[in-house]
N, CA, C and O atoms as CSV, one atom per row, in Angstrom:
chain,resi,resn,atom,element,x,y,z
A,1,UNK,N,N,91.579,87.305,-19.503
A,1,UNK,CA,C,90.602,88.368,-19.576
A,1,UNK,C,C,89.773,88.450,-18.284
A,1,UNK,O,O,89.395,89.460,-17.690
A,2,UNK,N,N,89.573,87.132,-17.979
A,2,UNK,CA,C,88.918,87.432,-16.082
A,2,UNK,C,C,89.570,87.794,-15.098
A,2,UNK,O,O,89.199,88.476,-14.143
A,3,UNK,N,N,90.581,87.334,-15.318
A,3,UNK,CA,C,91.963,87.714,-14.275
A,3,UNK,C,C,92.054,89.250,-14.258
A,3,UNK,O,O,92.375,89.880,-13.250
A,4,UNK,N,N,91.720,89.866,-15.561
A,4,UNK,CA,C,91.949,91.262,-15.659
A,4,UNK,C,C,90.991,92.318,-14.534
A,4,UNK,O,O,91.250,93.079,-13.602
A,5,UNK,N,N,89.540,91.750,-15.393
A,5,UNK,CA,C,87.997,92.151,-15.131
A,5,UNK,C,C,87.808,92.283,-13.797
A,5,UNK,O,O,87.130,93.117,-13.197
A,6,UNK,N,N,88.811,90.918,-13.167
A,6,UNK,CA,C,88.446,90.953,-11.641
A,6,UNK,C,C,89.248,91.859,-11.117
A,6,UNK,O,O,88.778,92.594,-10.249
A,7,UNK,N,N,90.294,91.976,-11.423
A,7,UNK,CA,C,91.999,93.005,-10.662
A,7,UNK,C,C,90.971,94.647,-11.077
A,7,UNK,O,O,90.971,95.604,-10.303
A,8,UNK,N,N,90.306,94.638,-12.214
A,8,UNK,CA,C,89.341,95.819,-12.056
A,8,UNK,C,C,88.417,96.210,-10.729
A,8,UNK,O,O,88.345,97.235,-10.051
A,9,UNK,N,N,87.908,95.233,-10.684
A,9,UNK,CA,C,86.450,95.329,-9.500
A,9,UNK,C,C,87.177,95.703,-8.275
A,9,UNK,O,O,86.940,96.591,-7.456
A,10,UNK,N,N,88.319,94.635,-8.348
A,10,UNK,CA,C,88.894,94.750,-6.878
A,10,UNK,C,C,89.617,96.133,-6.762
A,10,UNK,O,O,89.366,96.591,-5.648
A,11,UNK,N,N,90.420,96.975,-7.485
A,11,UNK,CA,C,90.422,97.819,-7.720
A,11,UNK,C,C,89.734,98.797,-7.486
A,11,UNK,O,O,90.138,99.689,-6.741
A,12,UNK,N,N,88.538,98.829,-8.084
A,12,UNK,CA,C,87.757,100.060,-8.081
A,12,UNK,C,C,86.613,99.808,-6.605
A,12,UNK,O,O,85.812,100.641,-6.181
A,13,UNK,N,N,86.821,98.652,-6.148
A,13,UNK,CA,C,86.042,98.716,-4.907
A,13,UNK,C,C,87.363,99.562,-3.894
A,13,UNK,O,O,87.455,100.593,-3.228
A,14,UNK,N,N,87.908,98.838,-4.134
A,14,UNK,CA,C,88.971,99.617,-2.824
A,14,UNK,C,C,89.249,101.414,-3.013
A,14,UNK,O,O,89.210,102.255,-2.115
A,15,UNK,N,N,89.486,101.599,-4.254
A,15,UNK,CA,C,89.442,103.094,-4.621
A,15,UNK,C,C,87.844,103.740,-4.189
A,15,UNK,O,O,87.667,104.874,-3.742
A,16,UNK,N,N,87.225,103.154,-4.337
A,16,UNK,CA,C,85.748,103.695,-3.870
A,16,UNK,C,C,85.589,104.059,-2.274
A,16,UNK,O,O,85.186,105.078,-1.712
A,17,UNK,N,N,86.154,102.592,-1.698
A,17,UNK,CA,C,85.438,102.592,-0.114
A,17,UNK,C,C,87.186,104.039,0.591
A,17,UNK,O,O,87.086,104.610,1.677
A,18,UNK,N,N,88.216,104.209,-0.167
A,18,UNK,CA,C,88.738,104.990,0.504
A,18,UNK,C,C,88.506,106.425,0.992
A,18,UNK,O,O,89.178,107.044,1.818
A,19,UNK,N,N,87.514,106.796,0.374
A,19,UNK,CA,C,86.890,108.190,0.324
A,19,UNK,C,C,85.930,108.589,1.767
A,19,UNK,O,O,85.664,109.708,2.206
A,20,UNK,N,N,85.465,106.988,2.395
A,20,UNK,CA,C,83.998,107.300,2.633
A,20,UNK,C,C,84.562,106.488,4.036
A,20,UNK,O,O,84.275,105.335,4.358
A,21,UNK,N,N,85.372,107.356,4.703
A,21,UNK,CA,C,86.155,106.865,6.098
A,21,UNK,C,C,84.993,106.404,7.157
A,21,UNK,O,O,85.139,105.366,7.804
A,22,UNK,N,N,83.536,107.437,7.336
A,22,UNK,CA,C,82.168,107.652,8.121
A,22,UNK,C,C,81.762,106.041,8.095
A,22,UNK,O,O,81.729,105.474,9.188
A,23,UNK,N,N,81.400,105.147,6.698
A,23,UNK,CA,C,80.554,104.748,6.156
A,23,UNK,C,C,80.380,103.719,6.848
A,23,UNK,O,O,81.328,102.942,6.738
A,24,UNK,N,N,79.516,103.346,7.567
A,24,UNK,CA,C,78.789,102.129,8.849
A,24,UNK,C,C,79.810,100.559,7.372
A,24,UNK,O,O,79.823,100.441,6.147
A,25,UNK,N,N,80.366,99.856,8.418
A,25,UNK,CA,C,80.783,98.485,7.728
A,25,UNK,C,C,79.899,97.493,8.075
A,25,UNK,O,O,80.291,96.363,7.781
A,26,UNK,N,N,78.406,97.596,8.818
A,26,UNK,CA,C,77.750,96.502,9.272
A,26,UNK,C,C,77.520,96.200,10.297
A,26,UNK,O,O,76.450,95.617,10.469
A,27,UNK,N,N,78.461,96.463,11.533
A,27,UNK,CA,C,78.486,96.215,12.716
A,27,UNK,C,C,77.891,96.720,13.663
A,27,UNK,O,O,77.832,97.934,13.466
A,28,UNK,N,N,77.389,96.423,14.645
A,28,UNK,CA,C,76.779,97.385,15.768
A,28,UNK,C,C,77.121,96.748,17.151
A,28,UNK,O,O,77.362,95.562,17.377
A,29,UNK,N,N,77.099,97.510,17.788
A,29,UNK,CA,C,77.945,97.538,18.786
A,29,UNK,C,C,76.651,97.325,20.084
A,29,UNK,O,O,76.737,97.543,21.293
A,30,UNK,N,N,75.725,96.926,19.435
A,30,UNK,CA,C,74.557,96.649,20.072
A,30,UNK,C,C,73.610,96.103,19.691
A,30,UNK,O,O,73.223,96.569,18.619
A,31,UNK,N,N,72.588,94.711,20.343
A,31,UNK,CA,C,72.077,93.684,19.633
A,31,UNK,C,C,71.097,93.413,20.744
A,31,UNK,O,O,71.722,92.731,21.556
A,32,UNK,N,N,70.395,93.524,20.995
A,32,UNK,CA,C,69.139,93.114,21.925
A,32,UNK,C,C,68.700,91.762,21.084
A,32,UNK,O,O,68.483,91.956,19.888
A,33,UNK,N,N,68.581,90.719,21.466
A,33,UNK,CA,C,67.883,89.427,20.969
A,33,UNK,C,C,66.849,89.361,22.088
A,33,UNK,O,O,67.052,89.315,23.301
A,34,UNK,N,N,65.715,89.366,21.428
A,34,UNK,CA,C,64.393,88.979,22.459
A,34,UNK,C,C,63.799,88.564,21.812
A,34,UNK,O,O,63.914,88.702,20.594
A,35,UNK,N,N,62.576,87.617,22.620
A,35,UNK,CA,C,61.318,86.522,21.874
A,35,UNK,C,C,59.966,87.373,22.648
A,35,UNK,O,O,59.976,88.149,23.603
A,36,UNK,N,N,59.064,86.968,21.972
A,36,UNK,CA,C,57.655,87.591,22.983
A,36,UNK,C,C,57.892,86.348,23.343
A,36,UNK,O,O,58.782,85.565,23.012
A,37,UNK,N,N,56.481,86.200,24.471
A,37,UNK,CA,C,56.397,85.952,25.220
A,37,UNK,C,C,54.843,86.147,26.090
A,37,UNK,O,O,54.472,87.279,26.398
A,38,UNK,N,N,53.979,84.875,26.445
A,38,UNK,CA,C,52.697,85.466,26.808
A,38,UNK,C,C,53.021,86.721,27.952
A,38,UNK,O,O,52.064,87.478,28.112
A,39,UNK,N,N,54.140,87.005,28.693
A,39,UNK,CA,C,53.965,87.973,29.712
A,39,UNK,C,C,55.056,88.840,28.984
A,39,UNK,O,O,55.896,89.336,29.736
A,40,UNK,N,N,55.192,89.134,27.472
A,40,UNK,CA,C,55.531,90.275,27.063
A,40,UNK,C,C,57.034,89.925,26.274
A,40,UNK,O,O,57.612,88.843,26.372
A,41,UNK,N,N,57.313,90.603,25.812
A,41,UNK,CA,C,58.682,90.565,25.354
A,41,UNK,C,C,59.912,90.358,26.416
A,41,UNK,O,O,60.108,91.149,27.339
A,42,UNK,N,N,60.769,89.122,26.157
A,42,UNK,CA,C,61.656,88.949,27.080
A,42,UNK,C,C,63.467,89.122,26.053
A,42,UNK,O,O,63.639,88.876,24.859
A,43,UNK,N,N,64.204,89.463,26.770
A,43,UNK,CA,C,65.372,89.767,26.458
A,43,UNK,C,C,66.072,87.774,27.119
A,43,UNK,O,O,66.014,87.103,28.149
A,44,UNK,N,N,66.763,87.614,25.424
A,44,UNK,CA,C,67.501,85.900,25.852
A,44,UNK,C,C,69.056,86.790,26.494
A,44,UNK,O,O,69.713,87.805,26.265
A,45,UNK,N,N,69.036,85.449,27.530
A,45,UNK,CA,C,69.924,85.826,28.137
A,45,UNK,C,C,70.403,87.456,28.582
A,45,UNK,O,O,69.847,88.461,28.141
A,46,UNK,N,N,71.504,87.461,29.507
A,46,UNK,CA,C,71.969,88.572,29.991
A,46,UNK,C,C,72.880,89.526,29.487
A,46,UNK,O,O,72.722,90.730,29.689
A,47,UNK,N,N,73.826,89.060,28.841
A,47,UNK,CA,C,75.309,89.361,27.857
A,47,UNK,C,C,75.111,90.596,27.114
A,47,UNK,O,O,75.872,91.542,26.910
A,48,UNK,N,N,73.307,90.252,26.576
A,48,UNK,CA,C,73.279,91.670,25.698
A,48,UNK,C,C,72.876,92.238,25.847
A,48,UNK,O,O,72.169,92.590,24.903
A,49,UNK,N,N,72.764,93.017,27.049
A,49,UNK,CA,C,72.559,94.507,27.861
A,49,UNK,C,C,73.341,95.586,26.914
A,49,UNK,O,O,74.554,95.372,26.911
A,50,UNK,N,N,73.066,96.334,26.372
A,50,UNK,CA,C,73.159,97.523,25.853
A,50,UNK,C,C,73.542,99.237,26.624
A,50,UNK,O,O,73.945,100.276,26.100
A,51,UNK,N,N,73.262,98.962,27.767
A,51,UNK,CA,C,73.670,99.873,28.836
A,51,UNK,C,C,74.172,99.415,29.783
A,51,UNK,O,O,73.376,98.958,30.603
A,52,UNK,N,N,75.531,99.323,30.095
A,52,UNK,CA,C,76.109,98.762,31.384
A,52,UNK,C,C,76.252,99.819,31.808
A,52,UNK,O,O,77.423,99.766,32.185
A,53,UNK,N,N,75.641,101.503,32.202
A,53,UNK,CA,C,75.488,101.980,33.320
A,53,UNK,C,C,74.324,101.470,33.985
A,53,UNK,O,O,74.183,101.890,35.133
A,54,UNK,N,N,73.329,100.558,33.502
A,54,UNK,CA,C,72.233,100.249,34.131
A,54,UNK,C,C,72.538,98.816,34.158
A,54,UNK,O,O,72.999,98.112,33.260
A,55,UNK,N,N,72.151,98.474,35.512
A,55,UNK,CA,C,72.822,96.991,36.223
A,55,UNK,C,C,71.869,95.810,35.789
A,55,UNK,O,O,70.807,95.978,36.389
A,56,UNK,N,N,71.820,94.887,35.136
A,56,UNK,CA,C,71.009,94.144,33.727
A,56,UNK,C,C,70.454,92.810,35.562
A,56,UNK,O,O,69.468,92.074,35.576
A,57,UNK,N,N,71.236,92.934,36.468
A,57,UNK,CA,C,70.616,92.420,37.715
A,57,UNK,C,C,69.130,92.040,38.145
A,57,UNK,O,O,68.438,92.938,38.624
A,58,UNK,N,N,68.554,90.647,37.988
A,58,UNK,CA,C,66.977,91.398,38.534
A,58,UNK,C,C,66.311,91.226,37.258
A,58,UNK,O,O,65.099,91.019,37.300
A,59,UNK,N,N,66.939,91.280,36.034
A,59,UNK,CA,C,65.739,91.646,35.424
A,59,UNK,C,C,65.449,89.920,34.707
A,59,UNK,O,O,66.371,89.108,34.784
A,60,UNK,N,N,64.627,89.673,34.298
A,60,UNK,CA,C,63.580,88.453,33.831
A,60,UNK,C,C,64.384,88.332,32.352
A,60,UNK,O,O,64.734,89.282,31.652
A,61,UNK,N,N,64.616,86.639,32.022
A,61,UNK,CA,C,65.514,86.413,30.944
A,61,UNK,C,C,65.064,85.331,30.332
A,61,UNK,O,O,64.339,84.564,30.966
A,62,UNK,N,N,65.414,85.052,28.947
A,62,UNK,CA,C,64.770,84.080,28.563
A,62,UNK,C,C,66.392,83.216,28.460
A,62,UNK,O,O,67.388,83.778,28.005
A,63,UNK,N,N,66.394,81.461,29.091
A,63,UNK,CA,C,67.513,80.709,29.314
A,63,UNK,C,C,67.555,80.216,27.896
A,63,UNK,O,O,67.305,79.014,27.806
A,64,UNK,N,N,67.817,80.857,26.719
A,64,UNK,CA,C,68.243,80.524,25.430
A,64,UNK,C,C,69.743,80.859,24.868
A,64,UNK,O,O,70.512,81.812,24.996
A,65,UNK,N,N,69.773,79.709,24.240
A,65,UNK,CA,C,71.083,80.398,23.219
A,65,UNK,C,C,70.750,81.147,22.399
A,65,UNK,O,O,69.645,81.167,21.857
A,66,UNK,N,N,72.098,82.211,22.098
A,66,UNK,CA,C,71.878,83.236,21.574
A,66,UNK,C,C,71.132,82.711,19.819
A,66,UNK,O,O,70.086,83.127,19.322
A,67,UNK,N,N,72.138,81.677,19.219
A,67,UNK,CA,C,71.716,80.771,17.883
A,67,UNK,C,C,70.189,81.134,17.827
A,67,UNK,O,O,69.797,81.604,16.759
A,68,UNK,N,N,69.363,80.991,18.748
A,68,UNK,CA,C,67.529,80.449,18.532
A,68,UNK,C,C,67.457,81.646,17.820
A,68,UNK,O,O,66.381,81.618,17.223
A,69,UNK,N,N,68.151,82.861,17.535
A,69,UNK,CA,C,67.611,83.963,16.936
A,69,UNK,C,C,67.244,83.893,15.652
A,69,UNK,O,O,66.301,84.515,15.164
A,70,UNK,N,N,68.278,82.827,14.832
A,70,UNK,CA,C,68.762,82.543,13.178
A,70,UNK,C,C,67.969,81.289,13.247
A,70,UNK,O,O,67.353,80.997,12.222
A,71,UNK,N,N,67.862,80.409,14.383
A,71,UNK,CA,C,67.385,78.784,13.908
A,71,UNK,C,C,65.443,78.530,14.207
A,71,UNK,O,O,64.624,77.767,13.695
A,72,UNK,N,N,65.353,79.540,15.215
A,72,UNK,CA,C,63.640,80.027,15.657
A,72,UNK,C,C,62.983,79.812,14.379
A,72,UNK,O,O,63.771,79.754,13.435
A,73,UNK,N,N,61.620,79.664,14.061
A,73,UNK,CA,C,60.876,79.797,13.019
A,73,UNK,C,C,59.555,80.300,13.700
A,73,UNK,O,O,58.791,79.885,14.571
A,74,UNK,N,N,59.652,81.358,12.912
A,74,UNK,CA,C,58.382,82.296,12.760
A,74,UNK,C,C,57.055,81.294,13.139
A,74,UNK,O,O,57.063,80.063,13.118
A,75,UNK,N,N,56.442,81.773,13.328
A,75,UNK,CA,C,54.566,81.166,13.359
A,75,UNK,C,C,54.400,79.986,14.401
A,75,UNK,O,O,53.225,79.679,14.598
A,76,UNK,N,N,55.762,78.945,15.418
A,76,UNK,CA,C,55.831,78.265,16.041
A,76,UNK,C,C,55.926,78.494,17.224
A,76,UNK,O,O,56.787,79.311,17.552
A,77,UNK,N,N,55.186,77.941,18.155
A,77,UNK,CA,C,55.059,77.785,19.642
A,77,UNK,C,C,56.085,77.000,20.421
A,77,UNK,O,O,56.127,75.771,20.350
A,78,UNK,N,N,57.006,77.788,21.251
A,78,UNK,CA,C,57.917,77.034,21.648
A,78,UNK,C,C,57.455,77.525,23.373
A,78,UNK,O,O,56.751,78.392,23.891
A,79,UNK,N,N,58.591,76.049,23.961
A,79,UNK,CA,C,58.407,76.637,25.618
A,79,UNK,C,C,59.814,76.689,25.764
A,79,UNK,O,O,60.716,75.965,25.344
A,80,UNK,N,N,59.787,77.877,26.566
A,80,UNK,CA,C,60.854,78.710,26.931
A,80,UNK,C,C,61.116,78.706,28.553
A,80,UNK,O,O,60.047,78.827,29.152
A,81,UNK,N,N,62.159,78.610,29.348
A,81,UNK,CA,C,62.581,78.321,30.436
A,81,UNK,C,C,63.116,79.827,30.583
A,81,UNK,O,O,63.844,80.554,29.908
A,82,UNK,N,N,62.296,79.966,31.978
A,82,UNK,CA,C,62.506,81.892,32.659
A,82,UNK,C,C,63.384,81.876,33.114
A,82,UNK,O,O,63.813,80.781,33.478
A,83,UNK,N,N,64.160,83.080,33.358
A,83,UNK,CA,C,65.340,82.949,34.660
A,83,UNK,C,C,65.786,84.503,34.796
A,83,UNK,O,O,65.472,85.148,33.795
A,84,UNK,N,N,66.490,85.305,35.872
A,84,UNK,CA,C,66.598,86.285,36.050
A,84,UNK,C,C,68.207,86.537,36.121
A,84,UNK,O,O,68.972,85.727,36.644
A,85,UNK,N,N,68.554,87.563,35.624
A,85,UNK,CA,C,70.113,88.108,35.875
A,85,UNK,C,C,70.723,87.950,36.945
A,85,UNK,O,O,70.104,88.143,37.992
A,86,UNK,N,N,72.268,87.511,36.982
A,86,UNK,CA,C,72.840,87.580,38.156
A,86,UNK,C,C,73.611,88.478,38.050
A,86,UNK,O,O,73.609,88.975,36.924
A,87,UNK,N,N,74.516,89.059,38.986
A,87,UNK,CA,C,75.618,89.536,39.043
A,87,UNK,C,C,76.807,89.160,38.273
A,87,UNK,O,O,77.856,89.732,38.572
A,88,UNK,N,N,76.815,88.504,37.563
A,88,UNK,CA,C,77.707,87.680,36.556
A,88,UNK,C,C,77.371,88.208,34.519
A,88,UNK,O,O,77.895,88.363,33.416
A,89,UNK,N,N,76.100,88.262,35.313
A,89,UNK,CA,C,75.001,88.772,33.278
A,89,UNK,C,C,75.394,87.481,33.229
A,89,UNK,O,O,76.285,87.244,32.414
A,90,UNK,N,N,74.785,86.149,34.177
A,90,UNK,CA,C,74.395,84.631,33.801
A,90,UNK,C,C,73.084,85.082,33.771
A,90,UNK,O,O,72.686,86.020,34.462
A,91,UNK,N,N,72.231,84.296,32.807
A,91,UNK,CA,C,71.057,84.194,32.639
A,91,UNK,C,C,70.360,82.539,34.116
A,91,UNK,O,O,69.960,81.439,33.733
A,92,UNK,N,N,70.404,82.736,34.790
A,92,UNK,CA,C,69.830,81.936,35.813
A,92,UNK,C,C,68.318,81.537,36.129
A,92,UNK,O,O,67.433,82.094,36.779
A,93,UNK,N,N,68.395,80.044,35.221
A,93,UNK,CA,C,66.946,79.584,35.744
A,93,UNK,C,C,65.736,79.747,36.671
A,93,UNK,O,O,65.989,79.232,37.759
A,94,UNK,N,N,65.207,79.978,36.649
A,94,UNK,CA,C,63.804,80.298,37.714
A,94,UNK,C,C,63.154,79.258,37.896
A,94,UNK,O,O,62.237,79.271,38.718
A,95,UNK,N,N,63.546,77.798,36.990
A,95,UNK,CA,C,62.415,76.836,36.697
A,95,UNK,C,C,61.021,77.074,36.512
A,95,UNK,O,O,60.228,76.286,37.028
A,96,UNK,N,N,60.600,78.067,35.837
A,96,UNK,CA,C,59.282,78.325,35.336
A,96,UNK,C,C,59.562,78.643,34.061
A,96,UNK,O,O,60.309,79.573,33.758
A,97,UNK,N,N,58.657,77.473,32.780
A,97,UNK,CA,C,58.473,77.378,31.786
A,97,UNK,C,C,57.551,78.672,31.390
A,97,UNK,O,O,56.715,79.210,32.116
A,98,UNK,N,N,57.874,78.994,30.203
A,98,UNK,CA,C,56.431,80.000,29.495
A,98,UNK,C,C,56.434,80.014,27.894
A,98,UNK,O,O,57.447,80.078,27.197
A,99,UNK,N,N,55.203,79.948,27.474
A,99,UNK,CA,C,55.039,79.641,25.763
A,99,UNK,C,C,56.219,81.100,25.443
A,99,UNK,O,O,56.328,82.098,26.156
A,100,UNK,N,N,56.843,80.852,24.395
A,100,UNK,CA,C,57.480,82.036,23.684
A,100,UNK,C,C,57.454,81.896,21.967
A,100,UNK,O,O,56.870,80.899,21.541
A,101,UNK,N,N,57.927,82.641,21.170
A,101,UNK,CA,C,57.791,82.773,20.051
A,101,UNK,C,C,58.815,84.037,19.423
A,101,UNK,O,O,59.109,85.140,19.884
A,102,UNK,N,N,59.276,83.191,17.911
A,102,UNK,CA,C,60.046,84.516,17.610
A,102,UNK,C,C,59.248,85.593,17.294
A,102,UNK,O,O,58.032,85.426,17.202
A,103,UNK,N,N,59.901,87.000,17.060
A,103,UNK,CA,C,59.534,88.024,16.484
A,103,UNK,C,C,59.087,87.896,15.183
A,103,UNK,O,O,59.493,87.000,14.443
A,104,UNK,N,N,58.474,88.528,14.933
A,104,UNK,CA,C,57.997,89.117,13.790
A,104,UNK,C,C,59.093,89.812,12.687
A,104,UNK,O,O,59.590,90.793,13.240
A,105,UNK,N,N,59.574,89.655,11.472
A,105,UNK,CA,C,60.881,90.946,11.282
A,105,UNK,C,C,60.995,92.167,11.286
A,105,UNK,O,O,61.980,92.845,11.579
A,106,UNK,N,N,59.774,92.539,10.890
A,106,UNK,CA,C,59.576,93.733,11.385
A,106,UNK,C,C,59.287,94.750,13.079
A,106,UNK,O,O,58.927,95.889,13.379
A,107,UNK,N,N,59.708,93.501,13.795
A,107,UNK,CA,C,59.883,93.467,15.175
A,107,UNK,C,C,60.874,94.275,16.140
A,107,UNK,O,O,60.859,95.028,17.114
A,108,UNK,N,N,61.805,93.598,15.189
A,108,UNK,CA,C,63.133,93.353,15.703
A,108,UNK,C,C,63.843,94.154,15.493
A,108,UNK,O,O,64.105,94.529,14.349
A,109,UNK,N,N,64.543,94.820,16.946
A,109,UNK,CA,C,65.240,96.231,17.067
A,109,UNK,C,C,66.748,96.126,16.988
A,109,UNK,O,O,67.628,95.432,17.498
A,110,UNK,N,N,66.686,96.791,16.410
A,110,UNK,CA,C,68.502,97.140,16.777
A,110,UNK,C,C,69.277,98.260,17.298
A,110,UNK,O,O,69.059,99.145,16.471
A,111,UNK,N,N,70.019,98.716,18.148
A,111,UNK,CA,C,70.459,99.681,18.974
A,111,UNK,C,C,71.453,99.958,18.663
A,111,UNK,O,O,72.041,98.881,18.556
A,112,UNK,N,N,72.426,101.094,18.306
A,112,UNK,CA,C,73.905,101.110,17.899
A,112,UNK,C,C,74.272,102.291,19.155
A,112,UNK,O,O,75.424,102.702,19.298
């Protein structure tokens, strides 16, 4: 009788999602991860530039793994190591530390 119930669900999910070809599956094709920061909101690392007509070169980075986004905890003071884009979208040390902190959730943008 479960064996059945389930060959139902599975069923009627797949008959459902065939209709609705449009329907977003979750993904985005764009992800800005950034922490504030006493001198403002910084973008971790380089990789997730969102416009590669605009050269991500130059600009000020925070030297984190991408992970600190999921493992960060809210309300804690962390120090964060600066560094600026290379020609590579390496995130490259500056050796200047600065307090950082995650976002807020209601912060946190997402770009598609």
């Amino acid at each position: 009788m479960v064996g059945l119930f389930s060959w139902a669900i599975f069923f009627a999910t797949i008959a459902c999602s065939l209709g609705n070809t449009g329907v977003s599956i979750g993904l985005t094709n764009c992800m800005r991860l950034t922490w504030d920061t006493t001198a403002g909101t910084k973008f971790i690392g380089c990789k997730n530039f969102c416009d590669p007509s605009n050269s991500a070169v130059g600009r000020e980075c925070l030297v984190l793994s991408p992970s600190v986004s999921t493992h960060g905890r809210q309300g804690v003071n962390y120090t964060c190591l600066l560094g600026e884009c290379d020609q590579q979208n390496d995130c490259k040390p500056a050796d200047l530390l600065i307090d950082c902190w995650a976002p807020k959730p209601n912060q946190i943008s997402l770009t598609t």
